[in-house]
Rosetta silent file (secondary structure, phi, psi, omega in degrees, C-alpha in Angstrom):
SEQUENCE: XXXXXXXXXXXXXXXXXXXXXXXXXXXXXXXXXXXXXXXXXXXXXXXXXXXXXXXXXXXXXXXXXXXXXX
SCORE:     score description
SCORE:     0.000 S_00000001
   1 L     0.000  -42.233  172.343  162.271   78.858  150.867 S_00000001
   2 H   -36.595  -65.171 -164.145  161.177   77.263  147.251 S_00000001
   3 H   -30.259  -79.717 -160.250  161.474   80.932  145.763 S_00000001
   4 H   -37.585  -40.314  179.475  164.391   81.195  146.622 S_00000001
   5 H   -70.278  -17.167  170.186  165.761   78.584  145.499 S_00000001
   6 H   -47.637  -62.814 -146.388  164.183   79.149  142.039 S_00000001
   7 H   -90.495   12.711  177.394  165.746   82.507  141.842 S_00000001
   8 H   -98.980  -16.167 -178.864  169.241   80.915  143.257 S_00000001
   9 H   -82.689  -29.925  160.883  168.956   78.494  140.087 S_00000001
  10 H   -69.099  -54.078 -171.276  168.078   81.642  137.899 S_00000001
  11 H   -79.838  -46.003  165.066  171.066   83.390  138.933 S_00000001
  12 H   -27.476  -72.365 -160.037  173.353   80.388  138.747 S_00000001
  13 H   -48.641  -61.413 -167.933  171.857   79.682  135.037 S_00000001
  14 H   -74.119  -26.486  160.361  172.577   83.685  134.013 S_00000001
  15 H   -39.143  -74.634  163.967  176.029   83.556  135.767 S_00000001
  16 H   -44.054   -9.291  172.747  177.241   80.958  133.468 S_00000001
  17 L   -97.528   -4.233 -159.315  175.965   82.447  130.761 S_00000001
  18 H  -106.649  -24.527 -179.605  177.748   85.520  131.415 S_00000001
  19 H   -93.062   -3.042  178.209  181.168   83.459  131.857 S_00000001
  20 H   -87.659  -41.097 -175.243  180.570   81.659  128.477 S_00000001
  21 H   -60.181  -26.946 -175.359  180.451   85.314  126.703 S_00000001
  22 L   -81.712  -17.857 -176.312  183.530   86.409  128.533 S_00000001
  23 L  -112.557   -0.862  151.233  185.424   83.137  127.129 S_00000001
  24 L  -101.144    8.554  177.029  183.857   83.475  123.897 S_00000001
  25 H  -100.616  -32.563  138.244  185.097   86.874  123.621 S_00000001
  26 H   -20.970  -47.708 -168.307  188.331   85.104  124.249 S_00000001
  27 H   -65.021  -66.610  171.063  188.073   82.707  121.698 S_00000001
  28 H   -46.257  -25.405  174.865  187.510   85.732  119.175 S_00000001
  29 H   -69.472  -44.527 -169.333  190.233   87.783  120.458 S_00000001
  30 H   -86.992  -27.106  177.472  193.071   84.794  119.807 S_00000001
  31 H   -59.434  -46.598  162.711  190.902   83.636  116.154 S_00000001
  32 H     2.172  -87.373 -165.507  192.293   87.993  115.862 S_00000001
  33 L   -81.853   11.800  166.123  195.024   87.771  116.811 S_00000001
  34 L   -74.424  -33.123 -139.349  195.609   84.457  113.545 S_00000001
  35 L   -92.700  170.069  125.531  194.559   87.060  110.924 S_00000001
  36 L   -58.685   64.550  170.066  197.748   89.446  109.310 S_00000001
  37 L  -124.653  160.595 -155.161  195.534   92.556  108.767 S_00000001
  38 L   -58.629  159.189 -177.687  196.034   96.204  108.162 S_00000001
  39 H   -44.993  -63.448  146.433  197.197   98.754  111.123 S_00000001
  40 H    -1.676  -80.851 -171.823  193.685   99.943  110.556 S_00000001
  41 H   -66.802  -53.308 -169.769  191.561   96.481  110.674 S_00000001
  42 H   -82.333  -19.078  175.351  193.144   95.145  114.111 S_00000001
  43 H   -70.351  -49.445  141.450  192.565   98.493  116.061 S_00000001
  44 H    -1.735  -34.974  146.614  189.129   98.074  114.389 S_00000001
  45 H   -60.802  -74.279  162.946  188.936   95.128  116.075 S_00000001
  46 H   -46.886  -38.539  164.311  190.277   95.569  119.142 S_00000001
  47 H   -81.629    9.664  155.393  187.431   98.464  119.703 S_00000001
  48 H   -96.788  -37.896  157.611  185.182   96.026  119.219 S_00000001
  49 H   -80.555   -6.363  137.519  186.428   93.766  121.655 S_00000001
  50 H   -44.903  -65.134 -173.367  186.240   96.575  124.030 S_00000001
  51 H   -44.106  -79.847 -170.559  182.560   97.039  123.278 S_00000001
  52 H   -15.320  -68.961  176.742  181.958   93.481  123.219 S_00000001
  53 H   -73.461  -26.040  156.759  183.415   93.351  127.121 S_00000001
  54 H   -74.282    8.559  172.242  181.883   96.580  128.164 S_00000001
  55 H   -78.735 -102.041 -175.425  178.654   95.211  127.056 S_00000001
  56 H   -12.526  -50.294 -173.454  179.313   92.038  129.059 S_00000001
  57 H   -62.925  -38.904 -157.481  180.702   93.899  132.400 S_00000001
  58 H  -100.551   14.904  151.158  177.300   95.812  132.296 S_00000001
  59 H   -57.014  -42.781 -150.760  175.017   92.218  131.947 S_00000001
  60 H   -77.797  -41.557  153.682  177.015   91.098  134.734 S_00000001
  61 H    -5.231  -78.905 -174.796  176.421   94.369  136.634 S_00000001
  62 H   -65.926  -29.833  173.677  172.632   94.176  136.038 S_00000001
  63 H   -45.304  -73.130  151.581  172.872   90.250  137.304 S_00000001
  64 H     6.764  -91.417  168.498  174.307   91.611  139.890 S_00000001
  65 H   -23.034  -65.076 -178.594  171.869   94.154  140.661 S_00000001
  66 H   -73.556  -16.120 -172.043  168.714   91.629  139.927 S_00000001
  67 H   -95.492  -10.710 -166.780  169.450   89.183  141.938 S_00000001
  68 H   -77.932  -23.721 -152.983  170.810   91.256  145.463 S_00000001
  69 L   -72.939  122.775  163.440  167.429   93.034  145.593 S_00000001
  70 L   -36.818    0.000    0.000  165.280   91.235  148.214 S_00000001
């Protein structure tokens, strides 16, 4: 029953960590959308803030993953 509770305090801990990155990838998206930059520089951007959140979707994924396994 301990374990468990370990690994419910583990997933809690990496959940929230996974929801800070999705709202710092916010933050960085609207600090973006302040600058005036070439046609060029904000798609440049913007495919990076793709990356950024598929990177993130596939953390949460693997959270996901580690913690359902019995």
């Amino acid at each position: 029953m301990e374990n468990l509770s370990i690994q419910d305090n583990e997933w809690a801990h990496d959940w929230k960590v996974i929801n800070h990155i999705f709202e710092s990838i916010e933050s960085l998206k609207d600090l973006f959308n302040q600058l005036d930059v070439s046609y060029l520089r904000e798609m440049e951007q913007k495919l990076l803030i793709l990356n950024l959140e598929k990177y993130t979707w596939s953390l949460q994924n693997y959270i996901i993953e580690k913690y359902s396994k019995p």
